[in-house]
C-alpha positions in Angstrom: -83.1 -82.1 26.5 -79.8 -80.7 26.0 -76.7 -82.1 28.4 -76.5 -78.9 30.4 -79.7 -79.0 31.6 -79.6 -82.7 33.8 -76.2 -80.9 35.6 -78.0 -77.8 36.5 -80.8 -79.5 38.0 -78.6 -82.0 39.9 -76.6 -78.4 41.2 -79.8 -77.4 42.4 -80.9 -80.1 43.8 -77.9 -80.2 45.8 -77.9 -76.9 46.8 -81.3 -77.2 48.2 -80.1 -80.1 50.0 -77.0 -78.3 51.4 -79.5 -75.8 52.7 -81.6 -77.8 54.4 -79.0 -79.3 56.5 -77.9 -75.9 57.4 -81.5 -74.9 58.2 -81.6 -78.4 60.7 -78.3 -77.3 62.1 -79.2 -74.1 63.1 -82.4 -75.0 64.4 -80.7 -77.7 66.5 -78.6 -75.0 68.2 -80.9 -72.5 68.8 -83.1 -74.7 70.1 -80.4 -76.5 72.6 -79.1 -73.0 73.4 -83.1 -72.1 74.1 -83.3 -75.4 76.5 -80.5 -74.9 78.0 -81.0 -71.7 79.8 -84.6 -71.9 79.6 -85.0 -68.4 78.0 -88.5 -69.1 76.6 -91.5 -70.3 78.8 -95.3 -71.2 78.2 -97.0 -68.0 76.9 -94.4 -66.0 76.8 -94.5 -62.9 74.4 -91.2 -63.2 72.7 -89.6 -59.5 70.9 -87.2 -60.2 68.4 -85.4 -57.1 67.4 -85.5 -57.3 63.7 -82.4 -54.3 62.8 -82.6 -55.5 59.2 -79.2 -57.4 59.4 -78.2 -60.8 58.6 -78.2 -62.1 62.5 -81.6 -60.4 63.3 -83.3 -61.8 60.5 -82.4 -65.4 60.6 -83.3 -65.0 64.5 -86.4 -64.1 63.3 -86.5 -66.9 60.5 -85.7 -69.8 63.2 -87.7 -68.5 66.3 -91.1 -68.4 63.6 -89.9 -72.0 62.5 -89.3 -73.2 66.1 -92.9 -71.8 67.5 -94.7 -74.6 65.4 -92.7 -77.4 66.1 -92.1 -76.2 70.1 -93.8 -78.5 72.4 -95.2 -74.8 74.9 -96.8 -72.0 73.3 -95.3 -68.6 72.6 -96.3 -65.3 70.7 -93.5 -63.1 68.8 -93.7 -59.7 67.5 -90.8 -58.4 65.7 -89.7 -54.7 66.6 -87.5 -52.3 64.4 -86.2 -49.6 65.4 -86.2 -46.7 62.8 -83.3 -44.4 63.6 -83.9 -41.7 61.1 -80.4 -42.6 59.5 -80.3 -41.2 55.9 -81.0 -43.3 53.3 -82.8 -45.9 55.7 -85.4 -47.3 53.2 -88.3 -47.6 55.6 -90.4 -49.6 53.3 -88.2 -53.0 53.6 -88.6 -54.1 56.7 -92.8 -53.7 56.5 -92.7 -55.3 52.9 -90.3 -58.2 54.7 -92.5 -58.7 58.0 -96.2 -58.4 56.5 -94.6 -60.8 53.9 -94.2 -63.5 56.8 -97.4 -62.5 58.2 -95.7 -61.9 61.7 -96.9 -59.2 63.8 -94.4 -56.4 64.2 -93.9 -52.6 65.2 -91.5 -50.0 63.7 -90.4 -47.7 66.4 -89.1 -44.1 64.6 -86.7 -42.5 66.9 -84.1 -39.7 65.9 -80.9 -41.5 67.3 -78.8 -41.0 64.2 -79.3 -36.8 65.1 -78.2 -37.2 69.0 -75.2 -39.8 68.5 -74.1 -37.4 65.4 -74.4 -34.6 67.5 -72.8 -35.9 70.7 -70.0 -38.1 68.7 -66.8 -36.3 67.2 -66.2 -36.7 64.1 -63.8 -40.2 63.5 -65.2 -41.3 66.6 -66.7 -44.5 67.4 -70.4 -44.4 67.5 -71.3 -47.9 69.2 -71.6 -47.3 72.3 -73.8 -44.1 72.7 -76.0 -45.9 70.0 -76.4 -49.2 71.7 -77.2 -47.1 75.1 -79.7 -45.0 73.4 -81.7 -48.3 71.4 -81.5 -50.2 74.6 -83.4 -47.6 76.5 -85.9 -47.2 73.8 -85.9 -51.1 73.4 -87.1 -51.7 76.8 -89.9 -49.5 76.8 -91.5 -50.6 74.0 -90.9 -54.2 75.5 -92.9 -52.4 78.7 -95.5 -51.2 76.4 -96.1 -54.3 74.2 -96.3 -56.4 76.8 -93.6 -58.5 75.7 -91.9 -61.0 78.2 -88.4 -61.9 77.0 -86.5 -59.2 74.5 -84.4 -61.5 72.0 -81.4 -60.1 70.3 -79.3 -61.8 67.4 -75.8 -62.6 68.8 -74.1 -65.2 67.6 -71.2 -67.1 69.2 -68.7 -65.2 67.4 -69.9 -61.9 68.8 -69.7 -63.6 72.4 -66.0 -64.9 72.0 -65.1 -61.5 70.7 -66.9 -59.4 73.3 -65.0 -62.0 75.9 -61.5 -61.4 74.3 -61.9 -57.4 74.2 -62.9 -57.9 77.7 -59.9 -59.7 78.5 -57.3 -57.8 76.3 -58.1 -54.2 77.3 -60.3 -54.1 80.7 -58.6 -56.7 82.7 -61.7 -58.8 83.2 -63.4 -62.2 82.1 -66.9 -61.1 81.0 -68.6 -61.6 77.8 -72.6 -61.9 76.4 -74.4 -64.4 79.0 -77.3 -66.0 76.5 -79.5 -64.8 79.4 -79.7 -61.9 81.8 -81.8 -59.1 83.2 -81.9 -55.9 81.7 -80.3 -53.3 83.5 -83.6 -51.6 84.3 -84.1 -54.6 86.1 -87.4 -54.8 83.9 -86.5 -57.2 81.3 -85.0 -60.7 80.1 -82.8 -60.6 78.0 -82.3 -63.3 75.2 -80.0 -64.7 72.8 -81.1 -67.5 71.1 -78.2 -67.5 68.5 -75.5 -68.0 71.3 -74.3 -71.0 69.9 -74.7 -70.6 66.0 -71.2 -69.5 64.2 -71.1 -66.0 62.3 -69.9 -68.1 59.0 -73.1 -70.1 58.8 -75.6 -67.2 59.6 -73.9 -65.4 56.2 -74.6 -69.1 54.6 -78.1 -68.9 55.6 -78.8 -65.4 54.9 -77.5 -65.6 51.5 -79.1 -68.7 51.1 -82.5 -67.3 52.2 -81.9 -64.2 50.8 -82.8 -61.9 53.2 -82.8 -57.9 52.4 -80.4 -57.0 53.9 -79.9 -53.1 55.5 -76.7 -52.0 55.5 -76.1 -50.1 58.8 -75.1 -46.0 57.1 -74.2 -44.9 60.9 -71.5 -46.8 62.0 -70.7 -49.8 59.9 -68.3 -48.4 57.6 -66.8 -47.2 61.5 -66.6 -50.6 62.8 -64.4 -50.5 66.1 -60.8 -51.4 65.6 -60.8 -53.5 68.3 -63.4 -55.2 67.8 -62.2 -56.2 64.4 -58.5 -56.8 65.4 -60.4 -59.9 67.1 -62.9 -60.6 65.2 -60.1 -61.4 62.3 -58.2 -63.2 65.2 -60.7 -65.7 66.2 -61.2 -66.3 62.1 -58.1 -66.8 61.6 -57.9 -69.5 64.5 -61.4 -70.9 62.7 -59.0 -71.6 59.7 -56.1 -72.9 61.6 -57.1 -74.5 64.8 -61.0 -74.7 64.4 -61.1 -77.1 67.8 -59.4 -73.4 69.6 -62.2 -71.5 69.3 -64.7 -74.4 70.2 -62.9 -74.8 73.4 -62.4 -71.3 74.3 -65.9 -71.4 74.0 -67.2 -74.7 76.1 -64.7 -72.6 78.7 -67.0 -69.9 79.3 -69.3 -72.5 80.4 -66.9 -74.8 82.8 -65.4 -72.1 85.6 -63.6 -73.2 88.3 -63.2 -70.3 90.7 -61.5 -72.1 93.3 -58.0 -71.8 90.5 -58.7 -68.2 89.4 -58.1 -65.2 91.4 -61.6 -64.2 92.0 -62.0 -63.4 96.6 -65.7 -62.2 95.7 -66.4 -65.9 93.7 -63.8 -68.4 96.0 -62.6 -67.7 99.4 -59.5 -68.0 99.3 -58.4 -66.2 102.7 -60.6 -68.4 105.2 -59.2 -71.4 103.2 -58.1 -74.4 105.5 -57.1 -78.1 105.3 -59.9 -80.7 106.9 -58.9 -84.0 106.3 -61.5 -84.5 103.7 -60.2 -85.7 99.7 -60.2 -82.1 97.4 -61.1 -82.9 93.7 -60.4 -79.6 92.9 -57.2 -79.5 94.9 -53.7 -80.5 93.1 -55.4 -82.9 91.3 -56.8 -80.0 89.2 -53.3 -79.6 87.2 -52.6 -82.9 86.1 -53.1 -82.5 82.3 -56.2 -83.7 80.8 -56.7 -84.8 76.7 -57.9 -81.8 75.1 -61.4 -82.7 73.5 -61.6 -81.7 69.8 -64.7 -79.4 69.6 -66.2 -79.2 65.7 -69.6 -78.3 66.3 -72.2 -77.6 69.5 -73.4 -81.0 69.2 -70.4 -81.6 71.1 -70.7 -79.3 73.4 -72.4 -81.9 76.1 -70.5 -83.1 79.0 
């Protein structure tokens, strides 16, 4: 046995190793973002929307891995929506799915026409397109009888969807991991809310999922959207614990030292003797905890 050969299977062992660990990690925070807000029950009838992109199919890969080791029992079906862009190659995601032995429906709907249609030319395409799939979305939620609709954002796309929020419509607001549907119909999951974008590219490439590149509007991505998106990665590189604490902030609010007369009021406020925690005593300065991962993210 020639010299090379010991090295290469020591590299592959400890590349396999490597993945595991990320694999563990992953399903450590999906599940703690799962508990957390309790988005899936006993017997629920999960849909994961499977677009063929990196997020969707690892949400996929971990929700499959976490329905035999959960202690309730859940179904899943995975649901694509077929857009009718050109090029799609519609074989992939049946091959993938029938592959994994998971039950799953490809809806066809001619999007790519009505958006193309609708849409200038140079335009940004997002929005109309994620108004038309949610609409489609929920009804074949209604007609599968699925309970919970689970979509494949990741922490990075709520952080960035919080930022544009706050840069250019004067508002906090950003992806809850949990919310009705705007139908008033539907939950609405997101099991990835505390994964980071880096490692989802890790895992995919590590599981090599097909990927499908998305012809409509990825090469269109939104400017603003990307203006942060290389913000918060350039903050990852810099000042990882930033981004981890911007983050753990969405999730301790204190409306009574915002602005907010609909969440604090602040016009009927009076002094009654009693000792305020959340009076002066709220500005003293506090050590700033360094936030590397979710398994921090406990009080």
């Amino acid at each position: 046995m020639s010299s090379v050969q010991p090295i290469a299977i020591h590299r592959l062992a400890k590349a396999e190793i490597n993945v595991n660990k990320l694999q563990k990690r992953l399903l450590r925070e999906t599940g703690k973002a799962i508990a957390d807000y309790k988005m899936i029950d006993d017997g629920d009838k999960v849909m994961v929307c499977v677009s063929g992109g990196k997020d969707s199919y690892a949400l996929l890969d971990l929700l499959l891995t976490l329905k035999q080791r959960a202690p309730i029992s859940f179904d899943i079906v995975a649901v694509n929506l077929d857009q009718k862009q050109p090029g799609f190659p519609e074989e992939v995601l049946p091959n993938y799915l029938t592959g994994l032995g998971v039950p799953f429906h490809i809806e066809e709907q001619d999007t790519y026409s009505i958006v193309k249609r609708l849409i200038p030319e140079g335009k940004t395409t997002c929005s109309l397109c994620s108004r038309l799939r949610r609409g489609i979305l929920y009804r074949v939620a209604s007609e599968l009888g699925a309970t919970k609709i689970a979509l494949g954002h990741h922490r990075d796309d709520i952080l960035a969807t919080f930022f544009l929020n706050l840069f250019y419509a004067a508002r906090l607001k950003a992806m809850p991991p949990k919310l009705v549907s705007d139908n008033g119909q539907h939950t609405v999951i997101r099991p990835l809310a505390y994964v980071t974008e880096a490692d989802l590219i890790k895992y995919a490439s590590a599981k090599q999922f097909p990927i499908i590149p998305c012809n409509l509007c990825g090469s269109q991505e939104n400017l603003k959207r990307r203006e942060v998106g290389e913000m918060l990665r350039a903050w990852e590189r810099q000042h990882p614990q930033r981004v981890w604490n911007t983050f753990k902030a969405l999730a301790s609010v204190v409306p009574s030292h915002l602005m907010d007369q609909t969440l604090f009021d602040f016009v009927n406020l009076q002094p009654n003797g009693a000792q305020n925690p959340e009076g002066d005593l709220a500005f003293d300065p506090d050590p700033m905890p360094v936030l590397s991962s979710i398994t921090q993210f406990d009080d």
